[in-house]
CHARMM internal coordinates of N, CA and C (Angstrom, degrees):
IC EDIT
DIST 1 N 1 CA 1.4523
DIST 1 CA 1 C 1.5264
ANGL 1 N 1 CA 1 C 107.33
DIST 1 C 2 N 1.4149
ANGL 1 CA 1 C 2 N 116.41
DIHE 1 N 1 CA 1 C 2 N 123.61
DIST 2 N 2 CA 1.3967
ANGL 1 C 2 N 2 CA 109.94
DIHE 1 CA 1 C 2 N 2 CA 157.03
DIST 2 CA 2 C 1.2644
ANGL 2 N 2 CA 2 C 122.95
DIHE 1 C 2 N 2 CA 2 C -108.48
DIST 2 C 3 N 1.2197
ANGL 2 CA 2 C 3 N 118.76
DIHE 2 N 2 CA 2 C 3 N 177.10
DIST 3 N 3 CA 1.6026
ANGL 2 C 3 N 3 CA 130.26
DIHE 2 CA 2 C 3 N 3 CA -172.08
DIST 3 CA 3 C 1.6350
ANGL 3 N 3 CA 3 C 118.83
DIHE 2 C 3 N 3 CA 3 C -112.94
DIST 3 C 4 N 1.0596
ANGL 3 CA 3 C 4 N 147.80
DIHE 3 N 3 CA 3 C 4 N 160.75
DIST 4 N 4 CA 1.4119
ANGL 3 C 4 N 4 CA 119.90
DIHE 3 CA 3 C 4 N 4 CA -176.55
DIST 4 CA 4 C 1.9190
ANGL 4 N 4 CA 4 C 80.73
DIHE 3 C 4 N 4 CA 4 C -153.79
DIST 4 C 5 N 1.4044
ANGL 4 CA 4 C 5 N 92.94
DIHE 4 N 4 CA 4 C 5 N 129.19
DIST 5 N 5 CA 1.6647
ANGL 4 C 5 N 5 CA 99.81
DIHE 4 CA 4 C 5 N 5 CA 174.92
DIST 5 CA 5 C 1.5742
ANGL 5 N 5 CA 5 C 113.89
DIHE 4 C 5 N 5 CA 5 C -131.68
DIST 5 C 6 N 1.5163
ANGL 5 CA 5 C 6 N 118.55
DIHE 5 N 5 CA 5 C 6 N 15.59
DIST 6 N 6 CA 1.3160
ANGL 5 C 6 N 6 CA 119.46
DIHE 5 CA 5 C 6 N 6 CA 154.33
DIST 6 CA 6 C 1.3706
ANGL 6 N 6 CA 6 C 120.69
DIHE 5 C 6 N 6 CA 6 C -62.81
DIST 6 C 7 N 1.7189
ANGL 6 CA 6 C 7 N 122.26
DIHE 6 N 6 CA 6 C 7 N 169.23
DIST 7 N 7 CA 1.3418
ANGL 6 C 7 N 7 CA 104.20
DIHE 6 CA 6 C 7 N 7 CA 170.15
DIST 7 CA 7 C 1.7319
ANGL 7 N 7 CA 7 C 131.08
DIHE 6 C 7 N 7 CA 7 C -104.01
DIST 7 C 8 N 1.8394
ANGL 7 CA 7 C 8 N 96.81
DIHE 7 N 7 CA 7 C 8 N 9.89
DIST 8 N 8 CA 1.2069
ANGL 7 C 8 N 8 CA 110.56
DIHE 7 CA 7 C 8 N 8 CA 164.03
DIST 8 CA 8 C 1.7356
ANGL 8 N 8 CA 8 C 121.07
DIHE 7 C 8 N 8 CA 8 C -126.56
DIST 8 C 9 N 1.6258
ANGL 8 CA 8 C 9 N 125.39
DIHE 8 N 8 CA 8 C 9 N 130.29
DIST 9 N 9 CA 0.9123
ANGL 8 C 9 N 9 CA 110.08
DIHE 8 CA 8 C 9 N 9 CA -146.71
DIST 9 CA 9 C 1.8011
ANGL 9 N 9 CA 9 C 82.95
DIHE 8 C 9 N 9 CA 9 C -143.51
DIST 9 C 10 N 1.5808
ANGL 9 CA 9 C 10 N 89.63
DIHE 9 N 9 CA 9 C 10 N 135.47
DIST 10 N 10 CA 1.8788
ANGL 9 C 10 N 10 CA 100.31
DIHE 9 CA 9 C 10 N 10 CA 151.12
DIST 10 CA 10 C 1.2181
ANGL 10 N 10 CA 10 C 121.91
DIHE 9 C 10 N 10 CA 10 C -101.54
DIST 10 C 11 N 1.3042
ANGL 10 CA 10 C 11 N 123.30
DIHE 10 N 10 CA 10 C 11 N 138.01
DIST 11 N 11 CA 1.7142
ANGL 10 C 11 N 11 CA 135.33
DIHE 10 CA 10 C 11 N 11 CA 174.09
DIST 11 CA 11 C 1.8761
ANGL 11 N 11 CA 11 C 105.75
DIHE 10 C 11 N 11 CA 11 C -101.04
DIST 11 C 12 N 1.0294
ANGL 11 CA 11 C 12 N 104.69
DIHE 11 N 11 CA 11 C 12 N 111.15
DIST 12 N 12 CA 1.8465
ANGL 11 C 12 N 12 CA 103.36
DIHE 11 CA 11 C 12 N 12 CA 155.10
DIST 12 CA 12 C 1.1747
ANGL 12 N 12 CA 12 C 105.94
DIHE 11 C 12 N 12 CA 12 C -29.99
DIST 12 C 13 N 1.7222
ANGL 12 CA 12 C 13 N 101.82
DIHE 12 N 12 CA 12 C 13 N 171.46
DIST 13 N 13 CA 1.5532
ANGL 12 C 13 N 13 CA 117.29
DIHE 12 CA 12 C 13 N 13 CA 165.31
DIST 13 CA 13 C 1.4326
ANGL 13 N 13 CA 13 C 121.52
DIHE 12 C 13 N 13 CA 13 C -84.34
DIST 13 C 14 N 2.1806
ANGL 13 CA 13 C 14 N 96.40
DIHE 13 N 13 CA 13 C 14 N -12.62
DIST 14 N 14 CA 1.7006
ANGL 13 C 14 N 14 CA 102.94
DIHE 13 CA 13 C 14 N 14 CA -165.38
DIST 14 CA 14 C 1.5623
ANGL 14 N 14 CA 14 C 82.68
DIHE 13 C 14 N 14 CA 14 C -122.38
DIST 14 C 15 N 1.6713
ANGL 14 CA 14 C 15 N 107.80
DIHE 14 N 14 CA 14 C 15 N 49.34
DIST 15 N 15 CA 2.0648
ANGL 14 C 15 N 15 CA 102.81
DIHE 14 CA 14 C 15 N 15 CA 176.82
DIST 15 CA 15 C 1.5042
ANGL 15 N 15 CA 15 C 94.91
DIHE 14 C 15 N 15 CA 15 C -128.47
DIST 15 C 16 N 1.3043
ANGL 15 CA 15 C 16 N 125.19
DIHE 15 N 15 CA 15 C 16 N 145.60
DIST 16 N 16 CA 1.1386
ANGL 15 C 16 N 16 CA 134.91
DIHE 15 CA 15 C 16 N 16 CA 139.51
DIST 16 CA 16 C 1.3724
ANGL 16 N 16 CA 16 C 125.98
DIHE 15 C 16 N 16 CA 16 C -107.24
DIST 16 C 17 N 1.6317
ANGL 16 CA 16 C 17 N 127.19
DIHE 16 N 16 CA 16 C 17 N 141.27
DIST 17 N 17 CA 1.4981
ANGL 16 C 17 N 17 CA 108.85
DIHE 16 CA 16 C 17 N 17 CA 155.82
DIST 17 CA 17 C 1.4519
ANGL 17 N 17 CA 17 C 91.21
DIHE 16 C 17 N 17 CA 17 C -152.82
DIST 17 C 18 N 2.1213
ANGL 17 CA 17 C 18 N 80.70
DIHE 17 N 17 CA 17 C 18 N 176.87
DIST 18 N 18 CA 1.4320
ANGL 17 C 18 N 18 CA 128.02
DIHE 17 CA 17 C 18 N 18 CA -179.99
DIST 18 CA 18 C 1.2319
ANGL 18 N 18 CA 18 C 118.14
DIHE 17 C 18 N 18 CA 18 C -78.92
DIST 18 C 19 N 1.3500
ANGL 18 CA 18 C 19 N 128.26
DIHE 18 N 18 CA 18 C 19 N 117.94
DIST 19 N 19 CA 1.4872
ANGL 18 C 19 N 19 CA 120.26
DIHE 18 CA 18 C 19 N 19 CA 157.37
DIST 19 CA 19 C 1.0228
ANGL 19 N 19 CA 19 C 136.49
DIHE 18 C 19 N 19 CA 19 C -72.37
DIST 19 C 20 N 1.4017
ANGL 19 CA 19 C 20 N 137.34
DIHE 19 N 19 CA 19 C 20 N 111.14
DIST 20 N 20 CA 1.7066
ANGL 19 C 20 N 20 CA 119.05
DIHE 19 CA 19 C 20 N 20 CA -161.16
DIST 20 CA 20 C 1.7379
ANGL 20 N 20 CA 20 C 95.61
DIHE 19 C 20 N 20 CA 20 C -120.46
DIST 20 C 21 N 1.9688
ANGL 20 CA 20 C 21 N 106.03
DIHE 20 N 20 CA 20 C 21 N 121.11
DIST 21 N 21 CA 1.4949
ANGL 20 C 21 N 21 CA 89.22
DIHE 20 CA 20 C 21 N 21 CA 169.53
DIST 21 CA 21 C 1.4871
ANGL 21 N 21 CA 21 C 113.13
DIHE 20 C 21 N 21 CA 21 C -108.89
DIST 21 C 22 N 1.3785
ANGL 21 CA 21 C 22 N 117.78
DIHE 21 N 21 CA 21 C 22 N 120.48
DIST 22 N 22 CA 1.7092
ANGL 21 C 22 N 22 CA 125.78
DIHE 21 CA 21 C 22 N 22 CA -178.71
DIST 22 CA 22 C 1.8720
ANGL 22 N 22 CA 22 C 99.80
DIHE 21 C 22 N 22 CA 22 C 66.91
DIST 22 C 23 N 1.0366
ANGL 22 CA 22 C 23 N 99.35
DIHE 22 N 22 CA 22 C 23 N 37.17
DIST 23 N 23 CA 1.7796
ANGL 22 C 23 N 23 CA 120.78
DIHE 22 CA 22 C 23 N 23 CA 152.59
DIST 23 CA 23 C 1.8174
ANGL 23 N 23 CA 23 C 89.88
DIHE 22 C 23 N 23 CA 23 C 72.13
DIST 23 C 24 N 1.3932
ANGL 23 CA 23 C 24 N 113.14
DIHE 23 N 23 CA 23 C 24 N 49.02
DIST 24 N 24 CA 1.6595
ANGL 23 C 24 N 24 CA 106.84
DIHE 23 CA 23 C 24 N 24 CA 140.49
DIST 24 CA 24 C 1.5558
ANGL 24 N 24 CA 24 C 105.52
DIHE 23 C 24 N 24 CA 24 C -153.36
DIST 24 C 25 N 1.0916
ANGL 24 CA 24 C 25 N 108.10
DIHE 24 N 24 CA 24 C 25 N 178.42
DIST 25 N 25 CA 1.7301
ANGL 24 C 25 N 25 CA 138.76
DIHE 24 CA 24 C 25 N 25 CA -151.05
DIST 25 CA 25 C 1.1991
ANGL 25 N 25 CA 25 C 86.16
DIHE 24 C 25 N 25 CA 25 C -64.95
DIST 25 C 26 N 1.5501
ANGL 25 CA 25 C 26 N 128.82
DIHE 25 N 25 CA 25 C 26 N 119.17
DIST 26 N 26 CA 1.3715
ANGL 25 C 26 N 26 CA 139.93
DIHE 25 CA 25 C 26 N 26 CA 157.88
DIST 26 CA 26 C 1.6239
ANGL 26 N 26 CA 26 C 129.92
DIHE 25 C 26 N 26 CA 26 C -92.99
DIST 26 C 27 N 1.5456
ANGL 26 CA 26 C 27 N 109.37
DIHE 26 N 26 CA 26 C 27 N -73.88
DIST 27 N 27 CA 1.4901
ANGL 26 C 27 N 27 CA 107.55
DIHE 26 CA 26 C 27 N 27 CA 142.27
DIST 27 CA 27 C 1.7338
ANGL 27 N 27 CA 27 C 89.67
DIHE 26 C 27 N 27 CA 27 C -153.46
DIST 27 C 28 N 1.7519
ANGL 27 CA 27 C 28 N 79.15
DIHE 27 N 27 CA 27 C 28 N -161.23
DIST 28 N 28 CA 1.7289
ANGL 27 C 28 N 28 CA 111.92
DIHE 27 CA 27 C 28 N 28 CA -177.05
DIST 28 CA 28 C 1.4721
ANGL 28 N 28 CA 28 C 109.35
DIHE 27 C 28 N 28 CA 28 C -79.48
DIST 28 C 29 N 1.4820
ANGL 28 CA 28 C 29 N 114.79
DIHE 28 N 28 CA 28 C 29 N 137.84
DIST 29 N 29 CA 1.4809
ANGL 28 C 29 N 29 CA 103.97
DIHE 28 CA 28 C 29 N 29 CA 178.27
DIST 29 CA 29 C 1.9372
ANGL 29 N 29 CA 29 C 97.22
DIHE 28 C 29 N 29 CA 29 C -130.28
DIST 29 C 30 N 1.7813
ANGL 29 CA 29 C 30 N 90.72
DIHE 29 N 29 CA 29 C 30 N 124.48
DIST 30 N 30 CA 1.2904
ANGL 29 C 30 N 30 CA 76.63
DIHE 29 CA 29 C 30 N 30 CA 169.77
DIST 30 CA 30 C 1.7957
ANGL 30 N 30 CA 30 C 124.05
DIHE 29 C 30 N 30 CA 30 C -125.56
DIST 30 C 31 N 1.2753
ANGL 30 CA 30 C 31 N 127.49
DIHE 30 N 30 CA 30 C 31 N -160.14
DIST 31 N 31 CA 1.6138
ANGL 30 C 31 N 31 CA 123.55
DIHE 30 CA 30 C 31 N 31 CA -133.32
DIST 31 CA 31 C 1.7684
ANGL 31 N 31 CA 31 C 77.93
DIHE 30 C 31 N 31 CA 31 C -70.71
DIST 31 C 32 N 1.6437
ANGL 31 CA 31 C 32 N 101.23
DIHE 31 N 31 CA 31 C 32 N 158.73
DIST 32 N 32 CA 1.3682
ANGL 31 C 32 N 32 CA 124.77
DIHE 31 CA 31 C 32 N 32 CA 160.11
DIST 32 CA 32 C 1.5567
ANGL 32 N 32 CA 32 C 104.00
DIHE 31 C 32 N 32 CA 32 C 105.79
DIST 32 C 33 N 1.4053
ANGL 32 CA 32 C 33 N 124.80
DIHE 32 N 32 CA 32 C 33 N 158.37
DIST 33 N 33 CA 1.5112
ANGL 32 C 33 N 33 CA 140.98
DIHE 32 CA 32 C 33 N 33 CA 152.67
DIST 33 CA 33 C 1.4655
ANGL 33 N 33 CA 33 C 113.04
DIHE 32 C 33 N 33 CA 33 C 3.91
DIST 33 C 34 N 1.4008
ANGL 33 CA 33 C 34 N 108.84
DIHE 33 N 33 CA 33 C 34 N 95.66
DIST 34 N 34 CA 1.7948
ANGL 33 C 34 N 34 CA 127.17
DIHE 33 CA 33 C 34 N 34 CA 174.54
DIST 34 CA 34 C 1.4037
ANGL 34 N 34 CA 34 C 113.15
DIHE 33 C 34 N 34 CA 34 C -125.64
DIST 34 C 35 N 1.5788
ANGL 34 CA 34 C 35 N 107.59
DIHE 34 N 34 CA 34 C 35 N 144.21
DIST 35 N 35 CA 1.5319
ANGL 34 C 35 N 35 CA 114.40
DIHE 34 CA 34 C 35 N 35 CA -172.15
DIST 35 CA 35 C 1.9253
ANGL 35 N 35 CA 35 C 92.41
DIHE 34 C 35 N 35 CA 35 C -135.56
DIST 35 C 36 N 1.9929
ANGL 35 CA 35 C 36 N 96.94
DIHE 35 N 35 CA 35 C 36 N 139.48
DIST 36 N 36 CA 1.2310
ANGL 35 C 36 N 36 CA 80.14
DIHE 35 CA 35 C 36 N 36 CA -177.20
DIST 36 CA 36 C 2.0334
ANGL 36 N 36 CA 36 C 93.62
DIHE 35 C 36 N 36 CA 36 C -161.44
DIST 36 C 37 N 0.9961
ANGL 36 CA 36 C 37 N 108.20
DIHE 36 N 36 CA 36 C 37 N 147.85
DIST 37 N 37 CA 1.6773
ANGL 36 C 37 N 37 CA 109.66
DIHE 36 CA 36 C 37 N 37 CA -160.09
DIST 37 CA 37 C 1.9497
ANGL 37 N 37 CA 37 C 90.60
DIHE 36 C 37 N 37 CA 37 C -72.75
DIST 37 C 38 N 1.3526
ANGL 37 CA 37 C 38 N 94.18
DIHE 37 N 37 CA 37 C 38 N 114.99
DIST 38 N 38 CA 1.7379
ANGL 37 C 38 N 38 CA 103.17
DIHE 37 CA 37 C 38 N 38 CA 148.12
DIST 38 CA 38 C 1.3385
ANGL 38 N 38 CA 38 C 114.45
DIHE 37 C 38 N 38 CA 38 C -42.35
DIST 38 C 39 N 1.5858
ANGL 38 CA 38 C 39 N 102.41
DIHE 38 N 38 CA 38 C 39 N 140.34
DIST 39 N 39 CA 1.2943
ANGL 38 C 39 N 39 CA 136.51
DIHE 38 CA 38 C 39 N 39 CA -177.22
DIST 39 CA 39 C 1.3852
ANGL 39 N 39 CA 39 C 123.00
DIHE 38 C 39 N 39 CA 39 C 45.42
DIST 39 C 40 N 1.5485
ANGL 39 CA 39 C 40 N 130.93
DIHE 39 N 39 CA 39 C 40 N -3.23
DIST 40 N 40 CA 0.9813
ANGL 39 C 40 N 40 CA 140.58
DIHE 39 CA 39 C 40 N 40 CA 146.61
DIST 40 CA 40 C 1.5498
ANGL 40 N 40 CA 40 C 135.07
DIHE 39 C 40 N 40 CA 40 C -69.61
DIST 40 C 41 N 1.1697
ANGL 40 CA 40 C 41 N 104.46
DIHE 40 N 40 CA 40 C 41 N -51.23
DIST 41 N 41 CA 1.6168
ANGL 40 C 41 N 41 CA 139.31
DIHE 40 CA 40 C 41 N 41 CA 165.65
DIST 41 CA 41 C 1.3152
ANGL 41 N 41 CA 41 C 106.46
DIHE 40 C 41 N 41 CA 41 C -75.83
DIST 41 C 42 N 1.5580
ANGL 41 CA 41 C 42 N 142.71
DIHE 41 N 41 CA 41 C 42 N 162.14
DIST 42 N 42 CA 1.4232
ANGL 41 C 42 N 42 CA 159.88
DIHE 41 CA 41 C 42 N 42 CA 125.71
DIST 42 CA 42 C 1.2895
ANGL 42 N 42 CA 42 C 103.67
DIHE 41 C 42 N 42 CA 42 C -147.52
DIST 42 C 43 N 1.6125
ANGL 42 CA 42 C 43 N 97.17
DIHE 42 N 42 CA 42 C 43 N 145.25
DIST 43 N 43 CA 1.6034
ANGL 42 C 43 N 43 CA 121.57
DIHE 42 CA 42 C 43 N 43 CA 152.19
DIST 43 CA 43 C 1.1913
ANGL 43 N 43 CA 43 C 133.01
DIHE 42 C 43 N 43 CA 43 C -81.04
DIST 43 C 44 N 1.0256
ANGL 43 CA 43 C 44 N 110.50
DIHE 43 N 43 CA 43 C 44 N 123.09
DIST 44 N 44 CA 2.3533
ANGL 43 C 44 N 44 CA 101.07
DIHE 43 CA 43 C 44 N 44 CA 166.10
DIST 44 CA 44 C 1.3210
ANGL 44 N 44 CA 44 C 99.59
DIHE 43 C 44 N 44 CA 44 C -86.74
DIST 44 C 45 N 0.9574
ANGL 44 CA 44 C 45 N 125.26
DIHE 44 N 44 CA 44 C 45 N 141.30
DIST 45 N 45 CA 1.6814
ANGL 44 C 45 N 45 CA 114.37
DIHE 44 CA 44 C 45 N 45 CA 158.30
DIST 45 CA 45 C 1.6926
ANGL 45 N 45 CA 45 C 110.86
DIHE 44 C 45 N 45 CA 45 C -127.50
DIST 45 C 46 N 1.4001
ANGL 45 CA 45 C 46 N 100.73
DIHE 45 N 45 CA 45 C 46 N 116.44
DIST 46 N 46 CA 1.5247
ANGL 45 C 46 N 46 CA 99.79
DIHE 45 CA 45 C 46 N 46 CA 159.43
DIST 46 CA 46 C 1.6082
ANGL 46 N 46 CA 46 C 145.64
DIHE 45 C 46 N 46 CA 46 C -107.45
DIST 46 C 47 N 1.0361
ANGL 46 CA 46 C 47 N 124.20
DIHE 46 N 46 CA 46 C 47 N 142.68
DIST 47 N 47 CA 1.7286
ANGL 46 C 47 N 47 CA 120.27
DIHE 46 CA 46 C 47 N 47 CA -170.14
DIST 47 CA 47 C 1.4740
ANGL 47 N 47 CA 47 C 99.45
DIHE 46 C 47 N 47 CA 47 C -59.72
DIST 47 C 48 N 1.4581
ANGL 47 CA 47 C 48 N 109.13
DIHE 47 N 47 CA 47 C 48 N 136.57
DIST 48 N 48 CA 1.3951
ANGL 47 C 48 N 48 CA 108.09
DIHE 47 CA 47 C 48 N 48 CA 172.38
DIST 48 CA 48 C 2.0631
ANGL 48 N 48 CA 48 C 105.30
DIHE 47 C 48 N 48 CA 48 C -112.20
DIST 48 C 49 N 1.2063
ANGL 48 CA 48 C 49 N 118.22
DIHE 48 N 48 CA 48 C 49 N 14.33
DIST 49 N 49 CA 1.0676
ANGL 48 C 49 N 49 CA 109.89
DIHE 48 CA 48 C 49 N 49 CA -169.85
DIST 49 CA 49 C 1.9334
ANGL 49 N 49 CA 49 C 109.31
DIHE 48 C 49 N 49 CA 49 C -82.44
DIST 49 C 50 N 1.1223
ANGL 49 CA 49 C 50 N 125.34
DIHE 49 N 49 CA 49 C 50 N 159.65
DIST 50 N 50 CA 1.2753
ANGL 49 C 50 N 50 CA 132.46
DIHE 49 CA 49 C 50 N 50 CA -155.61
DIST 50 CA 50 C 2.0184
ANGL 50 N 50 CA 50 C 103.10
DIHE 49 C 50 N 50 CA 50 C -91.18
DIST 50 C 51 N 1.2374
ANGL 50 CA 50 C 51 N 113.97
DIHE 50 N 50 CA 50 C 51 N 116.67
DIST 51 N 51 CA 1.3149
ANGL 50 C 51 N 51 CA 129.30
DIHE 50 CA 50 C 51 N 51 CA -162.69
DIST 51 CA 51 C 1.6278
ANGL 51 N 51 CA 51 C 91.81
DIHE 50 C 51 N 51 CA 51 C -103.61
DIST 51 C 52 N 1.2063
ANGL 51 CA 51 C 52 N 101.21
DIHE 51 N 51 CA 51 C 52 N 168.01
DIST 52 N 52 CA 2.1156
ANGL 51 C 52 N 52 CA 113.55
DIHE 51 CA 51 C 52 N 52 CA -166.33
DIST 52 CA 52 C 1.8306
ANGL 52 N 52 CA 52 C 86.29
DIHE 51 C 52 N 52 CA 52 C -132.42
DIST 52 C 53 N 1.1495
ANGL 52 CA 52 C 53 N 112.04
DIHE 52 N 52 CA 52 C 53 N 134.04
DIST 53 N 53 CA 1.5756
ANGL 52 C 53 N 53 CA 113.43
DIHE 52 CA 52 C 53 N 53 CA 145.01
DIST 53 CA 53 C 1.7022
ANGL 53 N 53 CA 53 C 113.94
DIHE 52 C 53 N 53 CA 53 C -149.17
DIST 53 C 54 N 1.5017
ANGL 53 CA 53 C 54 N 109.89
DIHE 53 N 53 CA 53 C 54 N 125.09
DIST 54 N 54 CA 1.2936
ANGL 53 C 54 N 54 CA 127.14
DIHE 53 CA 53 C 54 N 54 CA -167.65
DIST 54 CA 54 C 1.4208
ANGL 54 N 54 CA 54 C 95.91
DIHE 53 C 54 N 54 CA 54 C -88.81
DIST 54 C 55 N 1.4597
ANGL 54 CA 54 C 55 N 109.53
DIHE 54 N 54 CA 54 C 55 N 142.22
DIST 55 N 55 CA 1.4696
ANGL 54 C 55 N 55 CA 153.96
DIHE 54 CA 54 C 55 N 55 CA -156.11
DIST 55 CA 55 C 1.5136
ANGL 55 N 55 CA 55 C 95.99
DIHE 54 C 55 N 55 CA 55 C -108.44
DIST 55 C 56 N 1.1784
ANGL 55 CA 55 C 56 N 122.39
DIHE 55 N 55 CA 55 C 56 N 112.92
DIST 56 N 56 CA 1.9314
ANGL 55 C 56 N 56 CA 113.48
DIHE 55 CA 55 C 56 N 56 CA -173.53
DIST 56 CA 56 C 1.7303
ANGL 56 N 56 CA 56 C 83.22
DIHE 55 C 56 N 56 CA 56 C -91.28
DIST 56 C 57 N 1.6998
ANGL 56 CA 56 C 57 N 94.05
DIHE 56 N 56 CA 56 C 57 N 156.18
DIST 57 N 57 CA 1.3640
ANGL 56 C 57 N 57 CA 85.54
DIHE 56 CA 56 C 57 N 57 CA 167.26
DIST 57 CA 57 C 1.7263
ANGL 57 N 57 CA 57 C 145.13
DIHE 56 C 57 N 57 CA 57 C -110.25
DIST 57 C 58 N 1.0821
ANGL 57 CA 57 C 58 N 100.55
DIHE 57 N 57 CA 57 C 58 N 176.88
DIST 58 N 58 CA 1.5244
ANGL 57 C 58 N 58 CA 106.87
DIHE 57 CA 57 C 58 N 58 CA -157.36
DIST 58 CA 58 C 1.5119
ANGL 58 N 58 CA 58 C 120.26
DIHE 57 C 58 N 58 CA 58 C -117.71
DIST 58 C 59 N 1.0583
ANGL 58 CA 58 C 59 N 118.88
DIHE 58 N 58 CA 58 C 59 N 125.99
DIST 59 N 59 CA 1.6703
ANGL 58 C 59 N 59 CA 113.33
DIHE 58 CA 58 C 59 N 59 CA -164.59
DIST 59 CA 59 C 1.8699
ANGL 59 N 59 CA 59 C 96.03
DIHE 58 C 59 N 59 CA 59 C -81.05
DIST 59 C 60 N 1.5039
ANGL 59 CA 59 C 60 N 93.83
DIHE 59 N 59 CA 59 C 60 N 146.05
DIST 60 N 60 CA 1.6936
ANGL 59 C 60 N 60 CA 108.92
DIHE 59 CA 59 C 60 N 60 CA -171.33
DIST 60 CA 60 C 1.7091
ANGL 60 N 60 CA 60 C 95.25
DIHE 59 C 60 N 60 CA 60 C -134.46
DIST 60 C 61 N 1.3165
ANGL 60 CA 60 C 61 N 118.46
DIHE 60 N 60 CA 60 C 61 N 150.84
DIST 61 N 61 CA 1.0401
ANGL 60 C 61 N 61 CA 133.82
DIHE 60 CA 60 C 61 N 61 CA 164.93
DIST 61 CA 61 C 1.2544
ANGL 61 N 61 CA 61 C 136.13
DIHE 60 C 61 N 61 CA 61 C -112.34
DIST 61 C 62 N 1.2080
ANGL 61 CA 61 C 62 N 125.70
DIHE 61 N 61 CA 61 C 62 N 80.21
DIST 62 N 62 CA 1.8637
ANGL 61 C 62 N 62 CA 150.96
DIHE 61 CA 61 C 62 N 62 CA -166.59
DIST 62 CA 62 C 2.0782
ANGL 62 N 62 CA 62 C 103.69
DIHE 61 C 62 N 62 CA 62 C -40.36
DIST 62 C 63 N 1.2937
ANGL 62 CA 62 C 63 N 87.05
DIHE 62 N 62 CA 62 C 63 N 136.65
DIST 63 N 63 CA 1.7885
ANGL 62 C 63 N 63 CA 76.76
DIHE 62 CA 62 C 63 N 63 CA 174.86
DIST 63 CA 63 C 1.7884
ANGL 63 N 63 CA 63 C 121.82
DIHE 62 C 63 N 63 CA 63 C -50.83
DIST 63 C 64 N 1.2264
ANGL 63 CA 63 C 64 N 99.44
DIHE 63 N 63 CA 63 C 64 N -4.68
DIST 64 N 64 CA 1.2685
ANGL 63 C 64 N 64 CA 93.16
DIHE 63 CA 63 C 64 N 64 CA -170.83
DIST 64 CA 64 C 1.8388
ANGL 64 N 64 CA 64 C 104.93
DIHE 63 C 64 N 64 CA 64 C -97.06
DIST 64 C 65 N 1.3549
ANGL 64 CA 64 C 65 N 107.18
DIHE 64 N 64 CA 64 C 65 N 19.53
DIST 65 N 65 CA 1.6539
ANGL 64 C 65 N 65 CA 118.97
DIHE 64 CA 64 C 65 N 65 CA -178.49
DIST 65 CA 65 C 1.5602
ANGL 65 N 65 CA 65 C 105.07
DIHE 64 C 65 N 65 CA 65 C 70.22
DIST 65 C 66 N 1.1109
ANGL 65 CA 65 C 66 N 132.86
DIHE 65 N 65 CA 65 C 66 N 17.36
DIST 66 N 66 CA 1.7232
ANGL 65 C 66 N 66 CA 132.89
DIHE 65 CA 65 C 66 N 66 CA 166.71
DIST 66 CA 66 C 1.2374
ANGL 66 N 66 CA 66 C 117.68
DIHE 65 C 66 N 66 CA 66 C -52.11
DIST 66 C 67 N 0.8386
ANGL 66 CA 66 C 67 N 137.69
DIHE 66 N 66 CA 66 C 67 N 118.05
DIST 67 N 67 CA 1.8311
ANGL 66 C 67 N 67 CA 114.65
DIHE 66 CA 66 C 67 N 67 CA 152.19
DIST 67 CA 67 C 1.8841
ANGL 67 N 67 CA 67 C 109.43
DIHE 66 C 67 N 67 CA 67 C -85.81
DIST 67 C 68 N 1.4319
ANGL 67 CA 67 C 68 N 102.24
DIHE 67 N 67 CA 67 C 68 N 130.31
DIST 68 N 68 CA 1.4009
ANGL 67 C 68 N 68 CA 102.61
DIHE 67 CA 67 C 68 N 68 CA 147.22
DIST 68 CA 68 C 1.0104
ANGL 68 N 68 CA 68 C 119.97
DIHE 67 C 68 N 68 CA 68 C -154.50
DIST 68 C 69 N 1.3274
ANGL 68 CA 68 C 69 N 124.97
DIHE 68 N 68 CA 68 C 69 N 169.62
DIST 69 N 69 CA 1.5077
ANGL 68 C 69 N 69 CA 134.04
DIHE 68 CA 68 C 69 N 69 CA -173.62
DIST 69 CA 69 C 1.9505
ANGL 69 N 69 CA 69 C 109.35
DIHE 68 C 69 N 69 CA 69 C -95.22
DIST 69 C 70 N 1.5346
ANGL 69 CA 69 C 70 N 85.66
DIHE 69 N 69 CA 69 C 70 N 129.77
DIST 70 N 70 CA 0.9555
ANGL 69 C 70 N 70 CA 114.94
DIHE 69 CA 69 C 70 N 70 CA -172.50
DIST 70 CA 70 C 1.8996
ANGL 70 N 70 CA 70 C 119.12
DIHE 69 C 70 N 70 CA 70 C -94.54
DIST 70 C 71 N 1.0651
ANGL 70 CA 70 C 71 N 150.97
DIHE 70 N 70 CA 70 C 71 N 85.00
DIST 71 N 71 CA 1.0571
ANGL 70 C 71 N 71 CA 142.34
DIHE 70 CA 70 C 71 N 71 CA 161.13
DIST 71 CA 71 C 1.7496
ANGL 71 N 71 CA 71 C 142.06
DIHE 70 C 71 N 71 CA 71 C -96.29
DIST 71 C 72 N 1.0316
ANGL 71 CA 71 C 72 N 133.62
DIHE 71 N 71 CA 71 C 72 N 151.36
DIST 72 N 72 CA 1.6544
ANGL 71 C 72 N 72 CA 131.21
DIHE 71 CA 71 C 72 N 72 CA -155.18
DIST 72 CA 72 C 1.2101
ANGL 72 N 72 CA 72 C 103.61
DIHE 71 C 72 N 72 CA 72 C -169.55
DIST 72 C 73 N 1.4425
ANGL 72 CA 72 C 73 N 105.46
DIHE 72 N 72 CA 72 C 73 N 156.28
DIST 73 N 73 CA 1.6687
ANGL 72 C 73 N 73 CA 125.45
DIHE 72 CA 72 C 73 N 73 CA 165.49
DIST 73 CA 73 C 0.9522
ANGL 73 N 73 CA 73 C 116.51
DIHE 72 C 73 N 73 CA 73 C -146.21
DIST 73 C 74 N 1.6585
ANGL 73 CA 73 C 74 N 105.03
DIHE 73 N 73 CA 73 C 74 N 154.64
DIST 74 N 74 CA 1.7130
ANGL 73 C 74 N 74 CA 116.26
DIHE 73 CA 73 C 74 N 74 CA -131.88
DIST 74 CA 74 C 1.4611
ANGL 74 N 74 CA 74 C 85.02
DIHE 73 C 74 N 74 CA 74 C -120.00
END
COOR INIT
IC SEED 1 N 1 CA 1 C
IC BUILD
């Protein structure tokens, strides 16, 4: 997560953020050309694009007493 405390700001196409004025929920800010009063105002901005993390695998034992290995990504 970053924060942005200038008073002119660009958003990605794969950014979202929060407006916080004097540290509560202001509105939604979305991608492109934003203006916003220093030290009163801040942004969070977070990536909304879709991340992969692989699951190593793990031996499981089936009711039927099997073992096999199991692997996935999240």
């Amino acid at each position: 997560m970053r924060k942005i405390y200038s008073p002119i700001f660009i958003l990605r196409p794969f950014e979202r953020g929060i407006q916080e004025q004097l540290g509560k929920y202001r509105r939604f800010v979305m991608p492109g050309l934003g203006f916003q009063i220093p030290i009163v105002h801040m942004i969070r901005i977070r990536d909304v694009r879709e991340h992969t993390m692989d699951i190593h695998p793990q031996p499981v034992i089936t009711k039927d007493n099997v073992e096999i290995q199991v692997d996935g990504i999240m």
